[in-house]
N, C-alpha and C positions, 0 to 999 in steps of 0.2 A: 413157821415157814415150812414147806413141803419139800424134802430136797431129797432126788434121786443123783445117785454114785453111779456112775457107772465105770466097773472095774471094782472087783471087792476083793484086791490082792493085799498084800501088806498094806499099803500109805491108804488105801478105798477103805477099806477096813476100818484101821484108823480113826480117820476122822467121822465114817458112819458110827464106831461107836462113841466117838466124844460127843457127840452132836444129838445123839440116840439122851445120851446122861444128861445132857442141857435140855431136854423137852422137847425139841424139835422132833418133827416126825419125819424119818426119813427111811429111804428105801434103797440097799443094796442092793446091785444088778451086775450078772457074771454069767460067761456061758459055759462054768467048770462046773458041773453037779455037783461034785463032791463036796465044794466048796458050799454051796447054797444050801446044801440037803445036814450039812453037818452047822449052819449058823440057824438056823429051822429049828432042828429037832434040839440042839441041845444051849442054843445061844452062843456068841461071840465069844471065849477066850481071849483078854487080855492081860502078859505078865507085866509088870513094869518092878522094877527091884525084887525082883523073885515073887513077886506076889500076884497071885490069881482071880481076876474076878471076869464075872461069866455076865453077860450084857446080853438083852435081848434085843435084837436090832432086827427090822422088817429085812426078807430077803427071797430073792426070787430069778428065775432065769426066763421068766416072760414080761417084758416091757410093756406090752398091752393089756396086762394085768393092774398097773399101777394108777393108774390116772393120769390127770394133769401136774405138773410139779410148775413150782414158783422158781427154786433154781434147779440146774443141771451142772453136776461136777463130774469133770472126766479125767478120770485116774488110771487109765485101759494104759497098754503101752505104747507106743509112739505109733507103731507099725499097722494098731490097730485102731486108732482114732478112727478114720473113714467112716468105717464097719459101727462101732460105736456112735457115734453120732446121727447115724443113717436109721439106726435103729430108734435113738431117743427123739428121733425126731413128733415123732407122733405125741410126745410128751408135753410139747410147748405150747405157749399162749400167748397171748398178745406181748407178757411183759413178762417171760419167762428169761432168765438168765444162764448163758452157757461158760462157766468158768472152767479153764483147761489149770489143773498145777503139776503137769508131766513135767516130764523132765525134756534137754533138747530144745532144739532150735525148730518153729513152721509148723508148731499144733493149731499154732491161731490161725494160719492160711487156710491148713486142712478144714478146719471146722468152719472159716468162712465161705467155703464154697456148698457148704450145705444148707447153712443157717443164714438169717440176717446179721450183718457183720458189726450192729449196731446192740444186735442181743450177747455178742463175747467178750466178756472179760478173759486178762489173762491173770496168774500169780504164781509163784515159787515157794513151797517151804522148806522148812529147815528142822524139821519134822523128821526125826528115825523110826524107822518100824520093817518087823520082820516077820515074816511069814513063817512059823513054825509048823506048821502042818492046816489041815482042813477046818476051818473054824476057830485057827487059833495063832495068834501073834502074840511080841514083844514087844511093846514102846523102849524102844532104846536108844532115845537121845528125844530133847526139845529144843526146837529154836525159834527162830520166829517166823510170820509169814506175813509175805507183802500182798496186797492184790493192788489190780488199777485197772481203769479202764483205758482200751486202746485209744483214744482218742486224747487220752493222758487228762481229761478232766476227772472232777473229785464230785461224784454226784451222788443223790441221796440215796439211789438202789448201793453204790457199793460201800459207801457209809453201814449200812443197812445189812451188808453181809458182811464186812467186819465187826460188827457189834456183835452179831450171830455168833461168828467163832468166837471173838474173846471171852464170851457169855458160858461157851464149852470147854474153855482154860489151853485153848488155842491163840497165843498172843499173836496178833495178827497189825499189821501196819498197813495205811492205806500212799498210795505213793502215783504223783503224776508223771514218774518216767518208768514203767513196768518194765520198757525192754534193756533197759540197764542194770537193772535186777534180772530177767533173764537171762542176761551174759554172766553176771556175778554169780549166780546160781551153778551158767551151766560150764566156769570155770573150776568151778570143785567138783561137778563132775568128772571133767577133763583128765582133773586131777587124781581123784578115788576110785571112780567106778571099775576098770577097764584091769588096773594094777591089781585089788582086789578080787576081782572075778578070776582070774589067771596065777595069784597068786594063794588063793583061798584064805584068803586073812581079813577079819572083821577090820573095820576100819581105824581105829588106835594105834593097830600093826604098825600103817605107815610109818607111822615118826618114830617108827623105834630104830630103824637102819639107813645110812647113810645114803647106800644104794639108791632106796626107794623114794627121799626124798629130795636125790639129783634126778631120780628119773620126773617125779613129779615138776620139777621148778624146772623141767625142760621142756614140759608139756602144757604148761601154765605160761613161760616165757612166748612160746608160739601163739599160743592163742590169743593174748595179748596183744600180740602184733598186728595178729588177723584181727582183729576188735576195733586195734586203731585206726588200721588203715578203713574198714570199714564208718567211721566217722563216730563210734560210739566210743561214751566217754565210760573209762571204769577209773574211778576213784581209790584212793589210799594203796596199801601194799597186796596185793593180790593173794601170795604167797602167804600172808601173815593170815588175813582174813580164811584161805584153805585150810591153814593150821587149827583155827581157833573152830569150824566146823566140825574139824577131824578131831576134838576134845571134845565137844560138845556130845558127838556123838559114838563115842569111841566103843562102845559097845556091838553096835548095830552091824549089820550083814549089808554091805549094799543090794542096791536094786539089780544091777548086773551081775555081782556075786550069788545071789538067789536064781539068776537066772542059767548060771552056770552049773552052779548046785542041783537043780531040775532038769538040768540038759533042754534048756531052753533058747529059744533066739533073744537075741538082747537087743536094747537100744543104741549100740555098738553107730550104727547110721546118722543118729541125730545128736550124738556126742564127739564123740574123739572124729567120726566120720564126717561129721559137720564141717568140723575146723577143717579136715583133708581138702574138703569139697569149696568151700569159702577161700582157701588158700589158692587152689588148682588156678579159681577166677581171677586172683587179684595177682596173678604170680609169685607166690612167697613158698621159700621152701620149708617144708613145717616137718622132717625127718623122723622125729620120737611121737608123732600124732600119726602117722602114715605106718609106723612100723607096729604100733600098738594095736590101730586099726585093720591093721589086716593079722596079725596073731588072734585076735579075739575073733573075725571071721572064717580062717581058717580052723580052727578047734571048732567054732559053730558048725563047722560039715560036719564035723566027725558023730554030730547029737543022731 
């Protein structure tokens, strides 16, 4: 299978190099030189338990260099999907597939106003990885990944790209309700991302202080609400299931914490922002998602 990335930040990275080690031929796409001009010339760095190994993975900052690809995976950040898919457009074919595993709520909107809505899949992983400089990452943490298709059937193209990943030692689950995995997902964001960026602590941090994790199960309890009252079901302890992520990956930098670390814009809008915005509509007061979201946008001026 022919599969272009596009976004070759930590998590693009990633999965371009497990998928590079599986046989597949795939092609990293990024509009950071540094980043392309350093997986080029000297291959992919990645560490996983202190250990280093250098992956040759195709990489390029022209999309119209590449060809036709059979899937398309976008790993860009939230803010940039549009842009990103606007671009890979030229990529597609009759039965090319456009899988989003951002993080956030309304990637699948964004992309279905470009694309046929009938070519995206959505999924979530649980997948750590950090971006330690130009060419080079840490896998630090594994978990699992769901995909589905939006129509919530189990058909043989997404069968077909779950085999793919699990073939790359990507455990990957195939699931006919994706967007209850996208709430489940993006309750641990809720949770980690936003505390860690502001606090600069890998994600293990959390549970080490009382503080951090009333502030978490305050931010998790709201969202909750806002989930219910929207009609979606999240199953078992919410709280427990954030814990058991925050072990899995207790190593890892979040994706907001790196973006902090960069003096970068974050996904601050389609997380903690989210729930703000979901609440606004439904009248619910959501205090610790409202006060988080706007600390993390006001230091964003200051980048």
């Amino acid at each position: 299978m022919k599969i272009v990335i596009m976004g070759a930040g930590a998590m693009g990275s990633l999965f371009g190099a497990l998928l590079t080690l599986s046989g597949e031929e795939v092609w990293l796409v990024d509009t950071r030189k540094e980043q392309i001009d350093a997986i080029r010339s000297v291959g992919l760095t990645v560490e996983e338990t202190g250990k280093p190994q250098i992956i040759g993975v195709n990489a390029t900052t022209d999309v119209a260099s590449i060809g036709k690809a059979d899937l398309i995976l976008i790993f860009v950040k939230t803010y940039h999907t549009e842009n990103a898919v606007t671009d890979a457009i030229m990529l597609q074919k009759e039965d090319t597939v456009f899988l989003t595993l951002q993080n956030g709520l309304g990637n699948d909107e964004v992309i279905s106003k470009k694309v046929d809505r009938n070519k995206v899949m959505m999924g979530v992983t649980g997948q750590g990885s950090t971006l330690l400089g130009p060419g080079h990452i840490r896998h630090a943490g594994r978990g699992k990944t769901y995909i589905g298709e939006l129509n919530q059937k189990v058909t043989d193209r997404v069968t077909h790209i779950a085999q793919i990943f699990c073939n790359a030692g990507i455990e990957t689950e195939i699931t006919s309700s994706i967007y209850n995995y996208i709430w489940d997902k993006l309750m641990a964001n809720v949770a980690i991302n936003a505390i860690t960026a502001l606090t600069g602590w890998k994600t293990g941090q959390l549970l080490e202080y009382p503080e951090t994790i009333r502030l978490m199960e305050g931010l998790v309890s709201e969202a909750v609400e806002v989930a219910g009252k929207k009609g979606v079901r999240i199953e078992g302890n919410t709280m427990d299931k954030v814990k058991t992520i925050i072990e899995a990956t207790r190593g890892n930098r979040s994706s907001m914490g790196q973006d902090f670390d960069n003096r970068r814009k974050t996904e601050i809008d389609a997380i903690n922002g989210a729930i703000v915005r979901e609440a606004d509509r439904l009248g619910i007061p959501v205090p610790s998602n409202r006060v988080i979201t706007d600390l993390v946008k006001a230091i964003e001026k200051s980048f």
